[in-house]
mmCIF entry with sequence, helices, sheets and N, C-alpha, C, O atoms, coordinates in Angstrom:
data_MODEL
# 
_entry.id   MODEL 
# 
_entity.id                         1 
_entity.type                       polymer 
_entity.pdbx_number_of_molecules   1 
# 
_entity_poly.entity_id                      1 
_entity_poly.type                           'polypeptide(L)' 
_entity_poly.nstd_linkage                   no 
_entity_poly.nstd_monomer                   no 
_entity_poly.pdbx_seq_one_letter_code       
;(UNK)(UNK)(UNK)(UNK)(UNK)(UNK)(UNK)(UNK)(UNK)(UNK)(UNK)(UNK)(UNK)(UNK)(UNK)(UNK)
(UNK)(UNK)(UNK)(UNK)(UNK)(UNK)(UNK)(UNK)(UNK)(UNK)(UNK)(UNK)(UNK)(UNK)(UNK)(UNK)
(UNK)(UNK)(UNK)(UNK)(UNK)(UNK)(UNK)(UNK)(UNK)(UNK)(UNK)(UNK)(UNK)(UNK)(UNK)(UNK)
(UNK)(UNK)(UNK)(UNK)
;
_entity_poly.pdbx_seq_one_letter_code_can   XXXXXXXXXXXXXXXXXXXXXXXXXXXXXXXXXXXXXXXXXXXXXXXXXXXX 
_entity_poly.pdbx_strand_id                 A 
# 
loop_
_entity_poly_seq.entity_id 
_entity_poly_seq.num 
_entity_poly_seq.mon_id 
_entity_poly_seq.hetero 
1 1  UNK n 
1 2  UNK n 
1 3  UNK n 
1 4  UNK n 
1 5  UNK n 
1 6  UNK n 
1 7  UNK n 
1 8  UNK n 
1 9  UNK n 
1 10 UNK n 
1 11 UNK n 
1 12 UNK n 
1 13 UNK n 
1 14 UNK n 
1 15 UNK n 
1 16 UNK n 
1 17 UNK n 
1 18 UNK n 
1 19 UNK n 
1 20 UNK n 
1 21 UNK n 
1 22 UNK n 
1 23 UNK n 
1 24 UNK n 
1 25 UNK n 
1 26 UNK n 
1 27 UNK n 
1 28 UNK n 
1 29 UNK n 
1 30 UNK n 
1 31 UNK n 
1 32 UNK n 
1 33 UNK n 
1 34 UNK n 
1 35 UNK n 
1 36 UNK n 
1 37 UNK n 
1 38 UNK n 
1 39 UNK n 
1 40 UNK n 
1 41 UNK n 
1 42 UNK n 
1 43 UNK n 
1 44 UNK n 
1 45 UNK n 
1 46 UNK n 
1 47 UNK n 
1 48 UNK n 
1 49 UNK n 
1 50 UNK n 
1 51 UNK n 
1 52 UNK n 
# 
_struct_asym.id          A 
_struct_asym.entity_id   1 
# 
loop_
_struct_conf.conf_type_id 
_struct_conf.id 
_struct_conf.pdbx_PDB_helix_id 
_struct_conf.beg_label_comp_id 
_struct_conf.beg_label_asym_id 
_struct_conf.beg_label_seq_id 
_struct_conf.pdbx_beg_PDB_ins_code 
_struct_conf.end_label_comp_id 
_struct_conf.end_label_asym_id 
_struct_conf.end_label_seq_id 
_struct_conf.pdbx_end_PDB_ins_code 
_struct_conf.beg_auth_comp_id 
_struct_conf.beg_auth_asym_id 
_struct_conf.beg_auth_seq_id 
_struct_conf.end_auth_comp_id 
_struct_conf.end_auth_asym_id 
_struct_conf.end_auth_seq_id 
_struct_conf.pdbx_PDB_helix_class 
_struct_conf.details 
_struct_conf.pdbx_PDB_helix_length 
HELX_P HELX_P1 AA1 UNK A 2  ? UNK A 25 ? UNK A 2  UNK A 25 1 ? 24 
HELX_P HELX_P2 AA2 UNK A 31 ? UNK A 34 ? UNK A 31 UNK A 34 1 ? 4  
HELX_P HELX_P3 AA3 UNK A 39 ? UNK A 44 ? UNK A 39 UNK A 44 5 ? 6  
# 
_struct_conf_type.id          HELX_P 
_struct_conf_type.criteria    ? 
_struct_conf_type.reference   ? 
# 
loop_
_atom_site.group_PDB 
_atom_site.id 
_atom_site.type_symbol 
_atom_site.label_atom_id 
_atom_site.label_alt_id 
_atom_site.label_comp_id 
_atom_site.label_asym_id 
_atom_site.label_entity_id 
_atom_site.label_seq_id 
_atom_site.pdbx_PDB_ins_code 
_atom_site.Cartn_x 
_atom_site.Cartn_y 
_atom_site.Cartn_z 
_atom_site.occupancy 
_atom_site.B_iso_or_equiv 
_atom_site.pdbx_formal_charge 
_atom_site.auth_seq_id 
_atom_site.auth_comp_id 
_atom_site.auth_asym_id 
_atom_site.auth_atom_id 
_atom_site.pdbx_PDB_model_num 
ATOM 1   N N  . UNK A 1 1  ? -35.979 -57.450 -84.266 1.00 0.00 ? 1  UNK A N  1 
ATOM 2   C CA . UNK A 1 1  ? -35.861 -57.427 -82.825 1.00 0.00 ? 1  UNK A CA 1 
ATOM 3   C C  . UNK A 1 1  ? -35.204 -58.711 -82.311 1.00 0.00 ? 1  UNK A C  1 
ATOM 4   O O  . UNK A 1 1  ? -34.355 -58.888 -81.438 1.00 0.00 ? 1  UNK A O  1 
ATOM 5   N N  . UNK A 1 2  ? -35.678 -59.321 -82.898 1.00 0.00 ? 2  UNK A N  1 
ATOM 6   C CA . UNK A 1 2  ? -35.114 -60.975 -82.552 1.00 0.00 ? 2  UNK A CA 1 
ATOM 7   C C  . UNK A 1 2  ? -33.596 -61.419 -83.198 1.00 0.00 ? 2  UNK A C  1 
ATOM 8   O O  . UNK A 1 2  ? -33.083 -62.406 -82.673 1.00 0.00 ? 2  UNK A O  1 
ATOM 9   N N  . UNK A 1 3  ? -33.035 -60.922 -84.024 1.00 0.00 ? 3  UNK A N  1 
ATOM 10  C CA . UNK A 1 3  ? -31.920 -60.689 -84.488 1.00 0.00 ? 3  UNK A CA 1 
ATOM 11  C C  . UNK A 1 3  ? -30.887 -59.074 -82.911 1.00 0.00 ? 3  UNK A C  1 
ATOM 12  O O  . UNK A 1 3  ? -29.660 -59.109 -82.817 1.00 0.00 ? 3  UNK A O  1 
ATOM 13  N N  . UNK A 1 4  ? -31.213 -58.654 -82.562 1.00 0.00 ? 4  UNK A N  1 
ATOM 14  C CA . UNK A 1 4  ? -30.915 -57.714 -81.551 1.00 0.00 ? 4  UNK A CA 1 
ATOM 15  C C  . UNK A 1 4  ? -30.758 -58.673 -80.445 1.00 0.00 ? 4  UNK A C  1 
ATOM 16  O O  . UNK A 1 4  ? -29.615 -58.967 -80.096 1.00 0.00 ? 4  UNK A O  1 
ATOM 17  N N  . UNK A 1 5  ? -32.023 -59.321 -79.710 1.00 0.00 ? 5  UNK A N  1 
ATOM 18  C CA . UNK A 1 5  ? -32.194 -60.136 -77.864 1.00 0.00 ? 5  UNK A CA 1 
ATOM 19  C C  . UNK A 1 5  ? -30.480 -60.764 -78.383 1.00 0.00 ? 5  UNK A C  1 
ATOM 20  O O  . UNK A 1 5  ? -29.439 -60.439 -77.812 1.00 0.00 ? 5  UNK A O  1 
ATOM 21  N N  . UNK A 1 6  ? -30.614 -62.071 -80.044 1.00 0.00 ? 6  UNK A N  1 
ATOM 22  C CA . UNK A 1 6  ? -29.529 -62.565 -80.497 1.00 0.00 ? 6  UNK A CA 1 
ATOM 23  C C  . UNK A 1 6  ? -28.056 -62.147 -79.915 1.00 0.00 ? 6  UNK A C  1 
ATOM 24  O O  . UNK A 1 6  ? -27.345 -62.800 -79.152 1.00 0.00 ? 6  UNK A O  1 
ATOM 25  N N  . UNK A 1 7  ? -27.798 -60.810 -80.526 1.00 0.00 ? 7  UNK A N  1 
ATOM 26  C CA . UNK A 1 7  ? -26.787 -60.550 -80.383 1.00 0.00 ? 7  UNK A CA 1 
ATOM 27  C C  . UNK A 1 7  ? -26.121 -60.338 -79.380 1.00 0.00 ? 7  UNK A C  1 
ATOM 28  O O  . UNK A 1 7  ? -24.945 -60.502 -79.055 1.00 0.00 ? 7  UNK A O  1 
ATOM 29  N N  . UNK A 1 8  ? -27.477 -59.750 -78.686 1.00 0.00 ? 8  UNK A N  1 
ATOM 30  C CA . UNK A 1 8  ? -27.044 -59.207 -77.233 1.00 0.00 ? 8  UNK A CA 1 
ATOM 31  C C  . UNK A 1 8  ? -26.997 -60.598 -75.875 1.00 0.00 ? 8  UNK A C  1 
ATOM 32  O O  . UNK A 1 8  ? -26.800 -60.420 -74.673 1.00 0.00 ? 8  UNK A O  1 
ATOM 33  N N  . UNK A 1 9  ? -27.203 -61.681 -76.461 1.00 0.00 ? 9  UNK A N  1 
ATOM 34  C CA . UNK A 1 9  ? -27.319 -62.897 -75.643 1.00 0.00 ? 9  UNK A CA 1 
ATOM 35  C C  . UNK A 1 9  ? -25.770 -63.357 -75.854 1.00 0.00 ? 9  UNK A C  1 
ATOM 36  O O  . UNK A 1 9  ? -25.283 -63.904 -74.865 1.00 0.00 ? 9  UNK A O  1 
ATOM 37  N N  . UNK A 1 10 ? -24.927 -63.223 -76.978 1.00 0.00 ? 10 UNK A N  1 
ATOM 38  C CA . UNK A 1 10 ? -24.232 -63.750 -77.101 1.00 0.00 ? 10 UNK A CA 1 
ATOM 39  C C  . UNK A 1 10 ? -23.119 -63.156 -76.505 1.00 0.00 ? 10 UNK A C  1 
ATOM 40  O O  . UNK A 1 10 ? -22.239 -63.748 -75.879 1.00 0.00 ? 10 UNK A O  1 
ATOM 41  N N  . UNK A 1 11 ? -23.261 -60.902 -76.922 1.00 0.00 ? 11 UNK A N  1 
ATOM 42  C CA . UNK A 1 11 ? -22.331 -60.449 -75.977 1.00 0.00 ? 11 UNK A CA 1 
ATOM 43  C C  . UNK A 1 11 ? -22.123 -61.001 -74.594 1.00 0.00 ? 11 UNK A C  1 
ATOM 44  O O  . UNK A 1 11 ? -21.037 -61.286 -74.090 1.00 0.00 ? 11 UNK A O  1 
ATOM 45  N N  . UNK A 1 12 ? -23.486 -61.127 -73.973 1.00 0.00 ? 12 UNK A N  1 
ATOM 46  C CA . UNK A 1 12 ? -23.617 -61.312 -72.503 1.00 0.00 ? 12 UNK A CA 1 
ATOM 47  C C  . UNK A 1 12 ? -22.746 -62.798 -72.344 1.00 0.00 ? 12 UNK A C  1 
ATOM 48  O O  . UNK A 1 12 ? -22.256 -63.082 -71.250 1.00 0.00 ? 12 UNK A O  1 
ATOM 49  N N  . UNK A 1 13 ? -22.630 -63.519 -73.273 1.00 0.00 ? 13 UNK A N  1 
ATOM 50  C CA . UNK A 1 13 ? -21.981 -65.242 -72.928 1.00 0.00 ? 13 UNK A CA 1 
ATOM 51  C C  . UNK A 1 13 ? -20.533 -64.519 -72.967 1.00 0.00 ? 13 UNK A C  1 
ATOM 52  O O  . UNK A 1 13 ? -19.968 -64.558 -71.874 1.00 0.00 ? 13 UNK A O  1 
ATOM 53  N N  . UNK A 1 14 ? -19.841 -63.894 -73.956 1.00 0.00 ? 14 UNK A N  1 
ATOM 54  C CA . UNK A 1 14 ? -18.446 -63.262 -74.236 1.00 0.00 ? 14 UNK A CA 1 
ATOM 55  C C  . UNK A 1 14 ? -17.955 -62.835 -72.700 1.00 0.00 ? 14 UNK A C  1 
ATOM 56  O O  . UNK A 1 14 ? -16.915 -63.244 -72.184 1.00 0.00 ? 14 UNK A O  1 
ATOM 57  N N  . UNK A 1 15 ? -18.889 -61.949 -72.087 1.00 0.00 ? 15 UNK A N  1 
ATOM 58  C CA . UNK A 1 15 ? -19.271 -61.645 -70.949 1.00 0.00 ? 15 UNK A CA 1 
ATOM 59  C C  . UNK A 1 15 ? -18.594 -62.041 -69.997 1.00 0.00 ? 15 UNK A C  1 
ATOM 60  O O  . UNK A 1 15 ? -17.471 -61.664 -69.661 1.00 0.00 ? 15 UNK A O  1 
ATOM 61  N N  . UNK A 1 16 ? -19.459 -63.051 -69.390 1.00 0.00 ? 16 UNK A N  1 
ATOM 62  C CA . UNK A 1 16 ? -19.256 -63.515 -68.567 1.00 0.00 ? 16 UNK A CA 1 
ATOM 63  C C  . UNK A 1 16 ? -18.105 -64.984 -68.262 1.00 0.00 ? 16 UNK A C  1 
ATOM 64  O O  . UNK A 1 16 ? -17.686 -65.564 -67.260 1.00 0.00 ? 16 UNK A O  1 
ATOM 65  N N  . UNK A 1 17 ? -17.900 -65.155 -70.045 1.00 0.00 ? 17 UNK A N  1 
ATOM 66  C CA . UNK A 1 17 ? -16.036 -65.810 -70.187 1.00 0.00 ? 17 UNK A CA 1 
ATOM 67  C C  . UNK A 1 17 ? -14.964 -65.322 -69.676 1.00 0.00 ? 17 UNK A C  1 
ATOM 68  O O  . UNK A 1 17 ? -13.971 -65.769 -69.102 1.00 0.00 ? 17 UNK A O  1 
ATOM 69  N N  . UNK A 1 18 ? -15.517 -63.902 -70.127 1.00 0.00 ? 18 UNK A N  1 
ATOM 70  C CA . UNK A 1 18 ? -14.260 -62.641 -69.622 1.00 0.00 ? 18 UNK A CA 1 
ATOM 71  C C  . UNK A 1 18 ? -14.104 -62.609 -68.269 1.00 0.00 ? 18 UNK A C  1 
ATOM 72  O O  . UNK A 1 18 ? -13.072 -63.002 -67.724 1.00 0.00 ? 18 UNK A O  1 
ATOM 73  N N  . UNK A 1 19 ? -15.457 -61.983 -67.425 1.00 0.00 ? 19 UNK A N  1 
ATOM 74  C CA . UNK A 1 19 ? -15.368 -62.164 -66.110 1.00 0.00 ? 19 UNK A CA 1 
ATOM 75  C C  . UNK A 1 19 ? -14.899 -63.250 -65.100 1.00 0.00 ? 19 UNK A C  1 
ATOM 76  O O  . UNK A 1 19 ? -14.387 -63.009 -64.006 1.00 0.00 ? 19 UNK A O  1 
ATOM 77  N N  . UNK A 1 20 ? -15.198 -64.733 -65.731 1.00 0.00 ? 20 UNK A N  1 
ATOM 78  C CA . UNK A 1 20 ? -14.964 -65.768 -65.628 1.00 0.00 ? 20 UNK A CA 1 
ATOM 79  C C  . UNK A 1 20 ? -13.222 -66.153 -65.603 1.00 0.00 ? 20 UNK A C  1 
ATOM 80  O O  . UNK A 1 20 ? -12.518 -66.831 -64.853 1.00 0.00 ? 20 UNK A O  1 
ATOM 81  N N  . UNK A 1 21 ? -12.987 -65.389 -66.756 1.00 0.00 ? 21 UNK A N  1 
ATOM 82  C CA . UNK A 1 21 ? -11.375 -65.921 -66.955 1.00 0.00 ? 21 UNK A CA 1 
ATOM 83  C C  . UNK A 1 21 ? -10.340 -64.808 -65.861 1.00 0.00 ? 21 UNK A C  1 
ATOM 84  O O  . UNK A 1 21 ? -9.238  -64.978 -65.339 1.00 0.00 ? 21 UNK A O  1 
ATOM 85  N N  . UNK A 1 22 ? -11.392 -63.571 -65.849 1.00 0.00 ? 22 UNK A N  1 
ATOM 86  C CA . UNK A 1 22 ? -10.114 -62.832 -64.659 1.00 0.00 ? 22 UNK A CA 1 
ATOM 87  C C  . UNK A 1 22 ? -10.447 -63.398 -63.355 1.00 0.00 ? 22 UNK A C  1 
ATOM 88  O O  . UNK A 1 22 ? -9.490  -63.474 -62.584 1.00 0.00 ? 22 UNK A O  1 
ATOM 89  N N  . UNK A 1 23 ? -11.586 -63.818 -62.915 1.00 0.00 ? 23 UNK A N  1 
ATOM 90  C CA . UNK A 1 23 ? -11.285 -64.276 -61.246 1.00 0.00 ? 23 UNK A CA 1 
ATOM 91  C C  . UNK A 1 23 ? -10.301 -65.401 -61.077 1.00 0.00 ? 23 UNK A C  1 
ATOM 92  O O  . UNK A 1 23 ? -9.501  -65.537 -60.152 1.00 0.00 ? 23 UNK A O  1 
ATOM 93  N N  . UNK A 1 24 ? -10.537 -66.409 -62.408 1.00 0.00 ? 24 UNK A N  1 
ATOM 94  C CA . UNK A 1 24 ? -9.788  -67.648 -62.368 1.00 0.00 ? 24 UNK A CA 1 
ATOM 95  C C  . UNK A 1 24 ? -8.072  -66.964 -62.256 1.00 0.00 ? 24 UNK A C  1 
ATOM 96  O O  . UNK A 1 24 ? -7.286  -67.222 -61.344 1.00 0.00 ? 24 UNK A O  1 
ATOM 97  N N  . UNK A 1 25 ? -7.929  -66.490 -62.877 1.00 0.00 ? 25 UNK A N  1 
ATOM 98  C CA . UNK A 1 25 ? -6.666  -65.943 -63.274 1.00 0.00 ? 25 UNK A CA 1 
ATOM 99  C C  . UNK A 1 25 ? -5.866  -64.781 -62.123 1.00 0.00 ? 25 UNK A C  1 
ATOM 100 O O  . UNK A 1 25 ? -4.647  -64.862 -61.969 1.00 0.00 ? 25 UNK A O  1 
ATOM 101 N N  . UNK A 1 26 ? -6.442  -64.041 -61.588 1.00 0.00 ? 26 UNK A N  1 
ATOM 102 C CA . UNK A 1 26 ? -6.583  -63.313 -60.350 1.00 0.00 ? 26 UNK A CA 1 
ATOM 103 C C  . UNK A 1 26 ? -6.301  -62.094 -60.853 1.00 0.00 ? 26 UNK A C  1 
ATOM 104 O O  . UNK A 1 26 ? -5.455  -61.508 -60.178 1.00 0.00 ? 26 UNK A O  1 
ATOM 105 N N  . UNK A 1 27 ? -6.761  -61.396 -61.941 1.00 0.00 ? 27 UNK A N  1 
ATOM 106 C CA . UNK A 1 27 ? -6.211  -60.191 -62.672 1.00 0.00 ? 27 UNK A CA 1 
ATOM 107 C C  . UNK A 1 27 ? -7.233  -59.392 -61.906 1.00 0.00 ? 27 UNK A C  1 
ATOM 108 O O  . UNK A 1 27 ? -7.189  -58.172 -62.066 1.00 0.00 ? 27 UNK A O  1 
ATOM 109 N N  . UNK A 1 28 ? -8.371  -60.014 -60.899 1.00 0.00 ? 28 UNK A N  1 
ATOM 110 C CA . UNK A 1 28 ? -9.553  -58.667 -59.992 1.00 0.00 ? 28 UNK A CA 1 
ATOM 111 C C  . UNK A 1 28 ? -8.612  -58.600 -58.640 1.00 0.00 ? 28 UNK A C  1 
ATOM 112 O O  . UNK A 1 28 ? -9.071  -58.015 -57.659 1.00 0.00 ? 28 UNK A O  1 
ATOM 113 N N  . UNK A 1 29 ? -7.049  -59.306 -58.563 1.00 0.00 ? 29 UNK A N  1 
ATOM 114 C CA . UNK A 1 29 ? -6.565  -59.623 -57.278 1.00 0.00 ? 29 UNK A CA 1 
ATOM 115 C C  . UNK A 1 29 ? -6.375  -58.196 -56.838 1.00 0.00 ? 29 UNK A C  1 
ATOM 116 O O  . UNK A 1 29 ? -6.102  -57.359 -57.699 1.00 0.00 ? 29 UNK A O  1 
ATOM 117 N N  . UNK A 1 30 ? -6.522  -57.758 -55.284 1.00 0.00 ? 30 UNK A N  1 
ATOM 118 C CA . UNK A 1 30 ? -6.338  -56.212 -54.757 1.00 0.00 ? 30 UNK A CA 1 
ATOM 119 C C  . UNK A 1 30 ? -6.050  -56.517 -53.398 1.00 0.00 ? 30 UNK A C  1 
ATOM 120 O O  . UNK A 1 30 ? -6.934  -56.835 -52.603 1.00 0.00 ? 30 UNK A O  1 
ATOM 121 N N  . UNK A 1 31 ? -5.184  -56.456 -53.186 1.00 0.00 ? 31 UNK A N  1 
ATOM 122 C CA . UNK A 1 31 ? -4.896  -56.606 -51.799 1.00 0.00 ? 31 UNK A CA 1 
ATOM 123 C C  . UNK A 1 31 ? -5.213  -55.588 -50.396 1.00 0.00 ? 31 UNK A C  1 
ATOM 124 O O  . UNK A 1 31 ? -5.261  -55.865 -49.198 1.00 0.00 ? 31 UNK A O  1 
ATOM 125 N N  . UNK A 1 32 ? -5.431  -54.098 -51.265 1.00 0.00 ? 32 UNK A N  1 
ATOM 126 C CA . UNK A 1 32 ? -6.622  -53.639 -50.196 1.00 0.00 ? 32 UNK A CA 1 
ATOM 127 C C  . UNK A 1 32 ? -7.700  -53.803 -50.136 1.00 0.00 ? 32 UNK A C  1 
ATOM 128 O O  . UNK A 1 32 ? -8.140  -53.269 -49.118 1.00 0.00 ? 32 UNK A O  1 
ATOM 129 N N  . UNK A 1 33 ? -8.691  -54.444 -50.895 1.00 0.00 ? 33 UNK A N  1 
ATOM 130 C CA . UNK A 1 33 ? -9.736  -55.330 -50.652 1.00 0.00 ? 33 UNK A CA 1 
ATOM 131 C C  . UNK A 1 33 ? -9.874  -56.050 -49.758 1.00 0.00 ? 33 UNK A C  1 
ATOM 132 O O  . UNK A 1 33 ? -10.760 -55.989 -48.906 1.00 0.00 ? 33 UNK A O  1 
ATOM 133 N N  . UNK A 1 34 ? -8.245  -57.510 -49.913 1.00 0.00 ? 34 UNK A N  1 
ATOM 134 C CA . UNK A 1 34 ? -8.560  -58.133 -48.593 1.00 0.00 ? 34 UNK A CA 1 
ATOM 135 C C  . UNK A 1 34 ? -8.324  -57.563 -47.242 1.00 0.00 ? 34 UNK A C  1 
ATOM 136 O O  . UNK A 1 34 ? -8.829  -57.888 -46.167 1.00 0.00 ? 34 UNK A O  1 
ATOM 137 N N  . UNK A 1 35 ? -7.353  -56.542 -47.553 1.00 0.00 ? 35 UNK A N  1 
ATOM 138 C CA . UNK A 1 35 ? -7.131  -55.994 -45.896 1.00 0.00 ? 35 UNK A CA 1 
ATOM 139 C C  . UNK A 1 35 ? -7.950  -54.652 -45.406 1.00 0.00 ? 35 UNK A C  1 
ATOM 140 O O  . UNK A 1 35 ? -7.593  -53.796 -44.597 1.00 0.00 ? 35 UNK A O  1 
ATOM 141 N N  . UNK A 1 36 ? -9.340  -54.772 -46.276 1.00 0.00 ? 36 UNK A N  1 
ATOM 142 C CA . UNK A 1 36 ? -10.143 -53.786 -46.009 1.00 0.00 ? 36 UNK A CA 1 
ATOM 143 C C  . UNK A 1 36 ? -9.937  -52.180 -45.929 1.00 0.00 ? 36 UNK A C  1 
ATOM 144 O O  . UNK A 1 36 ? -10.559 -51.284 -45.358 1.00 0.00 ? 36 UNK A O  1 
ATOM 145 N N  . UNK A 1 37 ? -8.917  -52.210 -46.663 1.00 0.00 ? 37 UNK A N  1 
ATOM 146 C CA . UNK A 1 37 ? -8.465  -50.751 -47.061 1.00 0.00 ? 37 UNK A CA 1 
ATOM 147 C C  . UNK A 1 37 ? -8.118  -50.095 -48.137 1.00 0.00 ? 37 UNK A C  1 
ATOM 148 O O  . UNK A 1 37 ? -7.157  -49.371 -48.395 1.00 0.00 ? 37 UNK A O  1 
ATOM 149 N N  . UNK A 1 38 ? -9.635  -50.677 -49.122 1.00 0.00 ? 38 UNK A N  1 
ATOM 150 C CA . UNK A 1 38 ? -10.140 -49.995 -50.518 1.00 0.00 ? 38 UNK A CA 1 
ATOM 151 C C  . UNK A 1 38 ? -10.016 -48.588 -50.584 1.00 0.00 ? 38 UNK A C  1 
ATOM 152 O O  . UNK A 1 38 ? -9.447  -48.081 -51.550 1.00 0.00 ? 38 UNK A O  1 
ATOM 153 N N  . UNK A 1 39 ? -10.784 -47.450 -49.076 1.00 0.00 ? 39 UNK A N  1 
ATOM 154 C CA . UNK A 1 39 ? -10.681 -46.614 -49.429 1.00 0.00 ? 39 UNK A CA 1 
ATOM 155 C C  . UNK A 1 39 ? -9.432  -45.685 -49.604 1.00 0.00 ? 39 UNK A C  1 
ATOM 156 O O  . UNK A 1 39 ? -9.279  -44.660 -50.269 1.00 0.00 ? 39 UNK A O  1 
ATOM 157 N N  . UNK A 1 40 ? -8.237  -46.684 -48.440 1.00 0.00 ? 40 UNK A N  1 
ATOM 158 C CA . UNK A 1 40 ? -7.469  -45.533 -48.510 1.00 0.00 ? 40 UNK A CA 1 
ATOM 159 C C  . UNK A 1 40 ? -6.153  -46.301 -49.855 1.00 0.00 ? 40 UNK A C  1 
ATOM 160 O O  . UNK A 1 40 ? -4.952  -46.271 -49.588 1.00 0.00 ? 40 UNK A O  1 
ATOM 161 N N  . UNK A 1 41 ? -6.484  -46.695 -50.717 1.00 0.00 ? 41 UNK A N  1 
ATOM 162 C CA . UNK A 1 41 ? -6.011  -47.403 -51.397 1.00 0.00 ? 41 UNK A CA 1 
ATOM 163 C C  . UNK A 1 41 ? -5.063  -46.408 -52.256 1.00 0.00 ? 41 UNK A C  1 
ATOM 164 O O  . UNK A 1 41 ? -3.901  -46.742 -52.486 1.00 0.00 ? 41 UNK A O  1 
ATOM 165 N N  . UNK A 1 42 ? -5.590  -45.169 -52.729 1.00 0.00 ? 42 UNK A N  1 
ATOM 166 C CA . UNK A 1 42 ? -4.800  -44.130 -53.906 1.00 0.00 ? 42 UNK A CA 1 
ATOM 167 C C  . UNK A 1 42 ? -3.744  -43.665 -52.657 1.00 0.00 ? 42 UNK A C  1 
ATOM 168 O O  . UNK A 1 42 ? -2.521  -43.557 -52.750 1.00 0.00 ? 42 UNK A O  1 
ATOM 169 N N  . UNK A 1 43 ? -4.418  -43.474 -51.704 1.00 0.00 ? 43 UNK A N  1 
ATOM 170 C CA . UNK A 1 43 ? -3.381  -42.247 -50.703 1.00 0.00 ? 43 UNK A CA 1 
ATOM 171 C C  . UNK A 1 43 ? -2.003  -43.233 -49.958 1.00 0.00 ? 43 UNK A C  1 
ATOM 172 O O  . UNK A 1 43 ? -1.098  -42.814 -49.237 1.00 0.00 ? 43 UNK A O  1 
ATOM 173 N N  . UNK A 1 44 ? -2.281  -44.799 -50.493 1.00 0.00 ? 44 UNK A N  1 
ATOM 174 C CA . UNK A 1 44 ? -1.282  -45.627 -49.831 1.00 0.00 ? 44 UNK A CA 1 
ATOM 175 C C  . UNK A 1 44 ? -0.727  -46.004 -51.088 1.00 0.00 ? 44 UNK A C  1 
ATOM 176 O O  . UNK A 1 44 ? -0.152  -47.062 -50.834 1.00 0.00 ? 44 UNK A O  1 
ATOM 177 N N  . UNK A 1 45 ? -0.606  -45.814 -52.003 1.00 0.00 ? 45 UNK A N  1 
ATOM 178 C CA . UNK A 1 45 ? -0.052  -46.057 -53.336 1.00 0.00 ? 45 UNK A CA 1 
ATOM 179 C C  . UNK A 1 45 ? 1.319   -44.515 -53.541 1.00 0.00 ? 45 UNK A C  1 
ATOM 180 O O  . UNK A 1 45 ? 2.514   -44.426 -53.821 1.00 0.00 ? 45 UNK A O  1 
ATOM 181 N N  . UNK A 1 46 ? 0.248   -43.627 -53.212 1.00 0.00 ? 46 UNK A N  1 
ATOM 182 C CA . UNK A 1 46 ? 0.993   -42.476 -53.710 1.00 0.00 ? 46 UNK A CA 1 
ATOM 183 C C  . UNK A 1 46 ? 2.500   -42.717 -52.989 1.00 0.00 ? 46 UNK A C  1 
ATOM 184 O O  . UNK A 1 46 ? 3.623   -42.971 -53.424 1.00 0.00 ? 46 UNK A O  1 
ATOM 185 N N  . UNK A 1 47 ? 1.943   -42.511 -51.714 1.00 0.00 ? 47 UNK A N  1 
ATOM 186 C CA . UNK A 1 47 ? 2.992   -42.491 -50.086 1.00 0.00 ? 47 UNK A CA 1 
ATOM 187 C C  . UNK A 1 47 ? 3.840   -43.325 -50.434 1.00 0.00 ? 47 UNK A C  1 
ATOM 188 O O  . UNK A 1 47 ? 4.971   -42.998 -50.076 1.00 0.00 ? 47 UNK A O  1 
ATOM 189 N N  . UNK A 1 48 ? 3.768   -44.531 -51.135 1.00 0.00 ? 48 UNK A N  1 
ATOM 190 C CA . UNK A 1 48 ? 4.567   -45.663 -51.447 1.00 0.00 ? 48 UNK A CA 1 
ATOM 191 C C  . UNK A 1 48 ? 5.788   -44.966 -52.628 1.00 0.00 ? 48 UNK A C  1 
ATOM 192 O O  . UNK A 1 48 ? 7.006   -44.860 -52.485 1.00 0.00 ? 48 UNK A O  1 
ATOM 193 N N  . UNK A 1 49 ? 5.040   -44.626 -53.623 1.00 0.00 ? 49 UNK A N  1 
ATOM 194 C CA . UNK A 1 49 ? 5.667   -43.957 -54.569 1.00 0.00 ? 49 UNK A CA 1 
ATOM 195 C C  . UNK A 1 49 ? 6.710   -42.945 -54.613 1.00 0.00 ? 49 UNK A C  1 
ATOM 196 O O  . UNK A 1 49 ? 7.626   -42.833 -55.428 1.00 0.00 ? 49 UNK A O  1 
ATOM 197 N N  . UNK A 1 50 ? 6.238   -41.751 -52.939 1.00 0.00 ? 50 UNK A N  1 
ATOM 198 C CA . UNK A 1 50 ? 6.980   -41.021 -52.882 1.00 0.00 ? 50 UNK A CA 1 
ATOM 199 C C  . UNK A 1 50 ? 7.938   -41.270 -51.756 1.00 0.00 ? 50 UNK A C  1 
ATOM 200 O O  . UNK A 1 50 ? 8.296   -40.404 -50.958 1.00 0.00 ? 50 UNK A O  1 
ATOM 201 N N  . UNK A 1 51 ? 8.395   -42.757 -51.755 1.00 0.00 ? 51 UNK A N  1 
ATOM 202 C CA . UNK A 1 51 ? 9.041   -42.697 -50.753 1.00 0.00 ? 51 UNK A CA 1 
ATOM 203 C C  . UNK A 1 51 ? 10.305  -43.724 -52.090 1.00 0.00 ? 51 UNK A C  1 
ATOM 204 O O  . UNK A 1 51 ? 11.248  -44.464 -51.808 1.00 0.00 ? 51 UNK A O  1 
ATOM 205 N N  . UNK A 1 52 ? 9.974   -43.480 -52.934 1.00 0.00 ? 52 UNK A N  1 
ATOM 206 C CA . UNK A 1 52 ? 11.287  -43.993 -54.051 1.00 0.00 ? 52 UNK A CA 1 
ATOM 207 C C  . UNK A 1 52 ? 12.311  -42.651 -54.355 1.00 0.00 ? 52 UNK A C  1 
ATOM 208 O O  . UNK A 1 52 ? 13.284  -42.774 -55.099 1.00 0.00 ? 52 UNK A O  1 
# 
């Protein structure tokens, strides 16, 4: 059991490097996030798309 908490302590450090290295990096960056328009985010992507 104590060989298991182990492993799973260390995933969790891998973890939170990872999480750590995309905010630094801005790979969570979304710009309908900041302009508060998460939801309509697919239907303003598409519209974009079909206007190529």
């Amino acid at each position: 059991m104590e060989q298991i908490k182990h492993l799973l302590q260390k995933v969790q450090a891998k973890i939170e490097i990872y999480e750590k290295h995309k905010e630094l990096s801005g790979e969570n960056f979304n710009i309908f996030s900041i302009m508060g328009m998460e939801s309509d985010e697919v239907l303003r992507i598409l519209r974009l798309l079909q206007s190529f």
